[in-house]
C-alpha positions as CSV (number, residue, x, y, z in Angstrom):
1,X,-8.1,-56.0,52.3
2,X,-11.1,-54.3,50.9
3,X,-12.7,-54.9,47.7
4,X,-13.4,-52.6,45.0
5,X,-16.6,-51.8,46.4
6,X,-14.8,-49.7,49.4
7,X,-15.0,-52.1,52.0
8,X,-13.4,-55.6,53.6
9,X,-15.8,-58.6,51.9
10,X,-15.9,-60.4,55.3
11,X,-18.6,-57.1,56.2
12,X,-21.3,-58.9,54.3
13,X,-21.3,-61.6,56.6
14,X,-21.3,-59.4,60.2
15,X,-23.9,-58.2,61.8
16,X,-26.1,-55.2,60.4
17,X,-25.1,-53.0,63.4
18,X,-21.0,-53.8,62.6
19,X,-22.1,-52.8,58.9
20,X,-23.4,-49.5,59.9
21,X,-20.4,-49.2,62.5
22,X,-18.0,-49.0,59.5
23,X,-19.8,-46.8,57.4
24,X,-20.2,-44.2,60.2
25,X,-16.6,-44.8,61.6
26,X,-14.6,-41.1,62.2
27,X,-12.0,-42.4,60.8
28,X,-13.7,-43.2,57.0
29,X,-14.1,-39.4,57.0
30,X,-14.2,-38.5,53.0
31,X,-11.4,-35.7,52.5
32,X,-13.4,-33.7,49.9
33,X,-12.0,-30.2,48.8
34,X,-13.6,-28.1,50.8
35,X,-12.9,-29.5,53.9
36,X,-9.7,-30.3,53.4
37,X,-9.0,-26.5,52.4
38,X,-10.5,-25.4,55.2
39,X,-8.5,-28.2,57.3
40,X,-5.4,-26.5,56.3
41,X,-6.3,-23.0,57.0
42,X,-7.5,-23.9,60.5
43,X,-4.6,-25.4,61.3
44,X,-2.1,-22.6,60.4
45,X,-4.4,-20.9,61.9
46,X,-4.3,-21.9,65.2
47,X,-0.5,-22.8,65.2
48,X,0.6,-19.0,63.8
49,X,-2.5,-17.9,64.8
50,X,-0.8,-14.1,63.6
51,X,-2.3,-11.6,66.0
52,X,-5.9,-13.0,66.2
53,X,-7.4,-13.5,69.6
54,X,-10.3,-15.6,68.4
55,X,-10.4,-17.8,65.3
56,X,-14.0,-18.3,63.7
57,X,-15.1,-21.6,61.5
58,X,-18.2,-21.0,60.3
59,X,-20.3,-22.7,57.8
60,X,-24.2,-23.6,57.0
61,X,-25.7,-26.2,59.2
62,X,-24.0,-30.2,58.4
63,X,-21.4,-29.3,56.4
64,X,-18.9,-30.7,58.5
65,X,-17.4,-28.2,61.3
66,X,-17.4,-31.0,64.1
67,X,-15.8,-33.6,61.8
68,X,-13.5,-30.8,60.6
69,X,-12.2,-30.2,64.6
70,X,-11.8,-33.6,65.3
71,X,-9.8,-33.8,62.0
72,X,-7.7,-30.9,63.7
73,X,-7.3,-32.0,66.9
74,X,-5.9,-35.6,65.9
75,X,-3.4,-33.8,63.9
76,X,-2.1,-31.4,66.1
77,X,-1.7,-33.8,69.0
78,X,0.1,-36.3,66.8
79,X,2.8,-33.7,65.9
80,X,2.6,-32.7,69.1
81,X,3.5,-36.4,71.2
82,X,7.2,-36.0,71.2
83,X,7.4,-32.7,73.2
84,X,4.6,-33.7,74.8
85,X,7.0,-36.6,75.8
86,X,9.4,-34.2,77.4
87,X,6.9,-32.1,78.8
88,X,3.8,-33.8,80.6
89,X,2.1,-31.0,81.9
90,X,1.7,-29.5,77.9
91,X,-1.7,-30.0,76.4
92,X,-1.1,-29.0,72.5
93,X,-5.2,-28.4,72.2
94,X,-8.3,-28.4,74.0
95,X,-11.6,-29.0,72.9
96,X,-14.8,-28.8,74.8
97,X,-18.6,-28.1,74.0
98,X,-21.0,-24.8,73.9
99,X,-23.7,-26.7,75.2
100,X,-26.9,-25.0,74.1
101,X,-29.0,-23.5,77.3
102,X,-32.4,-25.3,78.3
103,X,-33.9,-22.1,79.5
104,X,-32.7,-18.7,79.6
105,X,-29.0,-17.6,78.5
106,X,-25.6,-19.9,78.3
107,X,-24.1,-21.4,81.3
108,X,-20.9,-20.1,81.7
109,X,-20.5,-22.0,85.2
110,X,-21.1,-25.5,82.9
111,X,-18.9,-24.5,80.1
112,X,-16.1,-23.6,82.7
113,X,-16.4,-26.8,84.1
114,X,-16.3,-28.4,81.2
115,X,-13.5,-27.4,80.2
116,X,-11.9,-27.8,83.5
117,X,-12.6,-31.5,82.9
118,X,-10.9,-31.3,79.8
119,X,-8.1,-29.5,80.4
120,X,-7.3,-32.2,83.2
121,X,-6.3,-35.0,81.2
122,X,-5.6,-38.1,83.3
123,X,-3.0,-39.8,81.5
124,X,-0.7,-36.9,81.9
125,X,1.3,-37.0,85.1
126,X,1.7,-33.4,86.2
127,X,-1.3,-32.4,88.3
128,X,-2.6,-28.6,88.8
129,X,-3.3,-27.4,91.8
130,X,-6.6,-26.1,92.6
131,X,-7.2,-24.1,95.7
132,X,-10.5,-22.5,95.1
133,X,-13.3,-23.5,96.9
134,X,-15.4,-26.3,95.9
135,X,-12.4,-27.7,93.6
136,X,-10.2,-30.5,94.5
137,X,-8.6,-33.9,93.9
138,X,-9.7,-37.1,95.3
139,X,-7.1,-39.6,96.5
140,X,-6.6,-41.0,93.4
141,X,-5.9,-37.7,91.8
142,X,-9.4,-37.3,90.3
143,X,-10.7,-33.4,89.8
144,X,-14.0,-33.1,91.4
145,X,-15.9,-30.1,91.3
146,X,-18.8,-29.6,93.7
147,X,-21.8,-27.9,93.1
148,X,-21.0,-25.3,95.4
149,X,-18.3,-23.8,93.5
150,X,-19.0,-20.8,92.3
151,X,-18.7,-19.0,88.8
152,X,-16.1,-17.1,89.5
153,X,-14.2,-19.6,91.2
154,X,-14.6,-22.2,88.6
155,X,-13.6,-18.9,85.8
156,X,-10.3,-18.5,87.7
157,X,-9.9,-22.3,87.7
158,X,-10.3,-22.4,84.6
159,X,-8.1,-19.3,83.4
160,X,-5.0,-20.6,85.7
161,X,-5.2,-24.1,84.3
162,X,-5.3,-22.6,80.7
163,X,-2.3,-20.5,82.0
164,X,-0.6,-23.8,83.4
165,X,-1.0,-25.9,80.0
166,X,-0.1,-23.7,77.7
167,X,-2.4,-24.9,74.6
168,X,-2.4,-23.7,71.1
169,X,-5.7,-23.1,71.4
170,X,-9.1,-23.6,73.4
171,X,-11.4,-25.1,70.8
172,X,-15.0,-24.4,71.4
173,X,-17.8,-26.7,69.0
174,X,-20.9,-25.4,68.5
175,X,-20.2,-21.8,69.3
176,X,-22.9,-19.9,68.2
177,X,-25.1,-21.8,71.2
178,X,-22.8,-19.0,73.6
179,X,-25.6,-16.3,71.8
180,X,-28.8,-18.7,71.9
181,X,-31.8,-17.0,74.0
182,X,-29.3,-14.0,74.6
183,X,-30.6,-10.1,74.1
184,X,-27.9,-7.9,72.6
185,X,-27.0,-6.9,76.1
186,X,-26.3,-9.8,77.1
187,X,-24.9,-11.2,74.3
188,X,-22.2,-8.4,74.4
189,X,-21.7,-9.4,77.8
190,X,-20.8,-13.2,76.6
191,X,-18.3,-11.4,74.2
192,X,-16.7,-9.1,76.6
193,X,-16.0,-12.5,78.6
194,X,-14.4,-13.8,75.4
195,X,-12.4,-11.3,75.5
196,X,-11.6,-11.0,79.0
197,X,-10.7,-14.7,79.4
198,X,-8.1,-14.3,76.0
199,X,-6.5,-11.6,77.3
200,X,-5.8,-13.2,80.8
201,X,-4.8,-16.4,79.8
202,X,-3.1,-15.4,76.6
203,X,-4.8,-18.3,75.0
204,X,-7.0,-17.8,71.7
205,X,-10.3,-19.2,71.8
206,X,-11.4,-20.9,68.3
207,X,-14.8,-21.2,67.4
208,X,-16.7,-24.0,65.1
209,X,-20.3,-22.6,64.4
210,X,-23.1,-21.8,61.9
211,X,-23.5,-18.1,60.5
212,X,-25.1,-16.4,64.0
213,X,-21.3,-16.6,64.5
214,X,-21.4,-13.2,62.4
215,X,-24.1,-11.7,65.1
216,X,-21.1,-11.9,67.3
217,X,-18.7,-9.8,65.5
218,X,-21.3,-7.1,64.5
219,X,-22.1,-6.4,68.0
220,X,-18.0,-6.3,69.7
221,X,-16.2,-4.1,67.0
222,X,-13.3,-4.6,69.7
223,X,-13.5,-8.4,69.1
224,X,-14.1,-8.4,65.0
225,X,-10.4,-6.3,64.6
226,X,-9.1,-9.1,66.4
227,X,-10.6,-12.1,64.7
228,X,-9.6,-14.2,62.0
229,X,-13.0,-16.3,59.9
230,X,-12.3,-19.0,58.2
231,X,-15.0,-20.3,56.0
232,X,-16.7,-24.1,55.6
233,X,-18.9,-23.5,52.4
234,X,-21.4,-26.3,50.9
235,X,-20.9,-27.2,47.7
236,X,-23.6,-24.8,45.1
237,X,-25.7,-26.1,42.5
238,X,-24.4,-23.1,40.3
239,X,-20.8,-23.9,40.2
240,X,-19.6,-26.8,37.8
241,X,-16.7,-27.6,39.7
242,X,-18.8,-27.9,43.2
243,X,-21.1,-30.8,41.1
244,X,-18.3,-32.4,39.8
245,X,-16.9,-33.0,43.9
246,X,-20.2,-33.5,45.2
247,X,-20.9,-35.9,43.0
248,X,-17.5,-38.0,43.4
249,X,-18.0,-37.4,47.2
250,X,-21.1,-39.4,46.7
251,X,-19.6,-41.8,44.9
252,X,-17.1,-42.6,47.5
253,X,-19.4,-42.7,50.0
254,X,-22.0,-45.4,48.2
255,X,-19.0,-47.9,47.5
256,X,-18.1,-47.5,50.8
257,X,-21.5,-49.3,52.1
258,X,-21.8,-52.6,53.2
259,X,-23.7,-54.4,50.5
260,X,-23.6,-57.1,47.9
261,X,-24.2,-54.1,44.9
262,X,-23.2,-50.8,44.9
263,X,-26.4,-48.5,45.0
264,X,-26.9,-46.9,41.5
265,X,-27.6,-43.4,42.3
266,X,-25.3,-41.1,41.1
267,X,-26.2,-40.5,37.7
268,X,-30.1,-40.5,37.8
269,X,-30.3,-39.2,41.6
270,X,-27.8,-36.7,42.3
271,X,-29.6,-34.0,41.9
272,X,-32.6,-35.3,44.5
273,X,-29.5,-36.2,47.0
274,X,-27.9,-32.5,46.5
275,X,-31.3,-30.9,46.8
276,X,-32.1,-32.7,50.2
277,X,-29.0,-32.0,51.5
278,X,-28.7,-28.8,50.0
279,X,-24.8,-29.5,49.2
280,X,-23.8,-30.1,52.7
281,X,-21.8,-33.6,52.9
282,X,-22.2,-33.8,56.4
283,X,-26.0,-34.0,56.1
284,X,-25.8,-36.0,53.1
285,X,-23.5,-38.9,55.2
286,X,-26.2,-38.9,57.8
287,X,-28.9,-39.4,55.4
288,X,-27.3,-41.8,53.9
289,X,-26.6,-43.5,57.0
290,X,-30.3,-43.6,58.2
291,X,-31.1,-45.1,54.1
292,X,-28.3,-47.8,54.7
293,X,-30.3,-48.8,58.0
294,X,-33.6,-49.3,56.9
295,X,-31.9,-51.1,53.8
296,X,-30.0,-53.6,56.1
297,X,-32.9,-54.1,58.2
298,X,-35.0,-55.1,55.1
299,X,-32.6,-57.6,53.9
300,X,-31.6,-55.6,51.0
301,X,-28.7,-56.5,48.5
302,X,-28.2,-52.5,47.2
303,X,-30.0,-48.9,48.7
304,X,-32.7,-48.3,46.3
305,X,-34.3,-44.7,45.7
306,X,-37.3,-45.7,47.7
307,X,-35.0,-46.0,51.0
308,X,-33.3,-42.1,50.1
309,X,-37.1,-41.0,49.7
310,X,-38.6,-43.0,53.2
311,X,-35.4,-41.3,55.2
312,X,-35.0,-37.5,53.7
313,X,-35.9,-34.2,55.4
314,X,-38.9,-32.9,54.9
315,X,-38.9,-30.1,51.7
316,X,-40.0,-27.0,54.4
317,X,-36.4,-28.3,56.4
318,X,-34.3,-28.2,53.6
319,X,-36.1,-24.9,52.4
320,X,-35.3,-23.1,55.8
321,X,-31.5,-24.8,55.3
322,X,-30.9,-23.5,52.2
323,X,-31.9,-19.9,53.1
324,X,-29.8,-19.8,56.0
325,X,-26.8,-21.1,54.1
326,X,-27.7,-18.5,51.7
327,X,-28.2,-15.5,53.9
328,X,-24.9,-16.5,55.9
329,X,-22.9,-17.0,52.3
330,X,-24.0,-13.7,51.3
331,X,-22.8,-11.9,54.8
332,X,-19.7,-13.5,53.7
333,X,-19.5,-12.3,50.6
334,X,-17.7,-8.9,49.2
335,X,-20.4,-8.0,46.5
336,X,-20.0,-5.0,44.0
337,X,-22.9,-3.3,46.2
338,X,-21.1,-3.5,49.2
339,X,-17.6,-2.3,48.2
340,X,-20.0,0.3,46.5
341,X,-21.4,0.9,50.2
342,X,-18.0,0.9,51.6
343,X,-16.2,3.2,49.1
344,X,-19.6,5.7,49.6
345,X,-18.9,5.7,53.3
346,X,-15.3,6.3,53.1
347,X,-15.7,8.9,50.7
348,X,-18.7,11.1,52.2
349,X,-16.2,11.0,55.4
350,X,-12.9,12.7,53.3
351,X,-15.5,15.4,51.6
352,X,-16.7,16.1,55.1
353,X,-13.0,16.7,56.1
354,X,-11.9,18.5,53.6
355,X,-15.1,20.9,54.0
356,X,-14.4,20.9,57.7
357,X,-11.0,22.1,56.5
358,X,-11.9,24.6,54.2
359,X,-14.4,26.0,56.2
360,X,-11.7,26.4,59.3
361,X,-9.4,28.0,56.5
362,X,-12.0,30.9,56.1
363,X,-12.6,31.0,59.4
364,X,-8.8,31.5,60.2
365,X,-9.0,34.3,57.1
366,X,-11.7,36.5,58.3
367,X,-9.9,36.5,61.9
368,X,-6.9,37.6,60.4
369,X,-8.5,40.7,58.8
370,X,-10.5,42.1,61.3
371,X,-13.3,39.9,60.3
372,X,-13.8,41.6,57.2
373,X,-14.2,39.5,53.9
374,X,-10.9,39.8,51.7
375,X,-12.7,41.3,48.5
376,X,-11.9,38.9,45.6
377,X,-9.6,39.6,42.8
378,X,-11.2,39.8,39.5
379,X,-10.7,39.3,35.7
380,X,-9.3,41.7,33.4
381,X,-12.2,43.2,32.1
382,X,-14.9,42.6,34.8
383,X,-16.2,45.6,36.2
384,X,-17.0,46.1,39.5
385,X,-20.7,45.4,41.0
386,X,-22.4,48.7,41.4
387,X,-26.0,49.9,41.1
388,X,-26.7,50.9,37.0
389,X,-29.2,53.8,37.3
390,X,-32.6,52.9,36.2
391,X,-35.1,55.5,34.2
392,X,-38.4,56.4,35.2
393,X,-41.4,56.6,33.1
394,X,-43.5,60.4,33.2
395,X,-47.0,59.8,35.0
């Protein structure tokens, strides 16, 4: 039974590695509001995904997007155990890994193997067939793919075994590392293989990454119409309400560690602890996980500001952070300028068709006389244009 501190009392008497193992356990994950929004948008989402090919969840850098799929995938496949009861071969969700390239562009040859691997789960009794070369089972039913299977092969693999189980989605984490080291022709290349592999399989693809996700849909207008975002956000300095969770967030998270007293931080160091982790709670659990360390390996009774100041980022890390976060928040953004933009655009585009219009209406006028000028009609009382005679003065 745990203790008013957050956490069982027999803890204090473990090991320092078991003490860390709880406070860093998946499934202590602090629910705060914006995750758990997003949570419930990402899972409508992908069950009535609603038209969109490709689901987008993007956010700033630590503010939770793997914890957030994990989150979804344990959900999803608990609803989904009693059909998945009746029908072994049904995989409710994939999930796999854009792993970022060492040298040149992304490999799709190790991200389709990848997901080969995952897509074959062992405990399920219904085996797919492979018949490409290079792809097979061992005797004890074991996929093996050889290194001599080729791209394609291991693409059509992959497309009929997405075909075969049928998931709600194929969740891809860190999806912005698909663009990393990519020009924009090739990076419209990866996209057009997005696409390609959606519309075979019939499968949409969601993706969990930072704000280059938005590089994607700028350069495939074809992809953007059929894309949902869904959006992670940190919690800002400027908004009262975002304070007021990031500070009970915080909170929860310092009674939850493994010590004689609860570290006294929240009222005279929140502010450092937001700045450092500029609002992102994933960064500011990992922090605060490196702080508990170096506090249980000193023998420590609480975590003292000194250990938060010996384990933070560096100011220049958390100043490139935040400008990210705030370059990709304002892409995200409808501002007054850019509805202004937009409105501009539209509107410059219906006074060039309705001058187009007019000026086809004149055309279509002169033709019809002869290509003679109808002579205007004019107001009672206007005289006609003519010449007035003009007097000359005597040399």
């Amino acid at each position: 039974m745990a203790t008013e501190q957050g956490f069982p009392p027999e803890l204090l008497t473990q090991s320092a590695q078991k003490r860390l193992d709880y406070f860093k356990a998946p499934d202590k994950t602090v629910m705060h509001g914006n995750l758990k929004l997003a949570y419930h948008q990402v899972l409508r989402a992908i069950q009535e995904p609603a038209g969109a090919s490709i689901i987008l969840v993007m956010g700033p850098s630590g503010v939770g997007k793997t914890t957030l799929l994990r989150l979804v995938e344990k959900k999803i496949i608990e609803e989904s155990l009693p059909q998945m009861e009746l029908n072994p071969g049904w995989i409710p969700i994939v999930c796999v890994e854009a792993v970022a390239p060492g040298k040149d562009t992304f490999r799709w040859k190790d991200f389709y193997k990848r997901t080969l691997i995952a897509i074959d789960e062992p405990l399920i009794k219904e085996k797919i067939s492979y018949s490409e070369d290079g792809i097979h089972r061992d005797s004890g039913g074991k996929l093996i793919v050889k290194s001599r299977a080729t791209e394609d092969s291991l693409r059509l693999a992959m497309e009929q075994a997405l075909s075969h189980r049928r998931p709600y989605t194929l969740a891809v984490d860190e999806f912005q590392d698909i663009g990393k080291m990519a020009s924009q022709k090739v990076l419209e290349a990866h996209m057009d293989c997005i696409k390609s592999a959606v519309n075979t399989t019939k499968i949409p693809w969601t993706g969990f990454g930072t704000y280059q996700l938005i590089d994607f849909l700028e350069l495939s207008p074809q992809l953007s119409r059929r894309t949902r975002i869904i959006h992670l956000p940190r919690y800002r300095l400027e908004d009262d309400e975002d304070i007021k969770e990031f500070k009970r967030v915080l909170k929860h998270l310092l009674c939850r560690m493994p010590l004689p007293e609860t570290p006294p931080l929240v009222e005279k160091h929140w502010e450092y602890l937001y700045e450092r982790s500029i609002g992102c709670i994933g960064t500011l659990k990992n922090w605060l996980l490196q702080a508990l360390d170096l506090a249980l390996e000193e023998g420590a009774t609480t975590l003292t500001f000194s250990h938060l100041e010996q384990t933070a980022k560096l100011i220049s890390e958390c100043i490139q952070m935040a400008k990210d976060a705030i370059e990709g928040e304002e892409k995200l953004t409808d501002s007054k300028e850019s509805q202004r933009q937009l409105h501009k655009l539209l509107n410059s585009k219906k006074q060039q068709a309705q001058k187009e219009q007019t000026g086809s209406g004149q055309d279509d006028q002169l033709q019809n006389n002869g290509g003679k000028s109808q002579p205007q009609r004019r107001r009672v009382g206007q005289r006609n244009p003519k010449r007035d005679p003009v007097a000359s003065e005597s040399l």
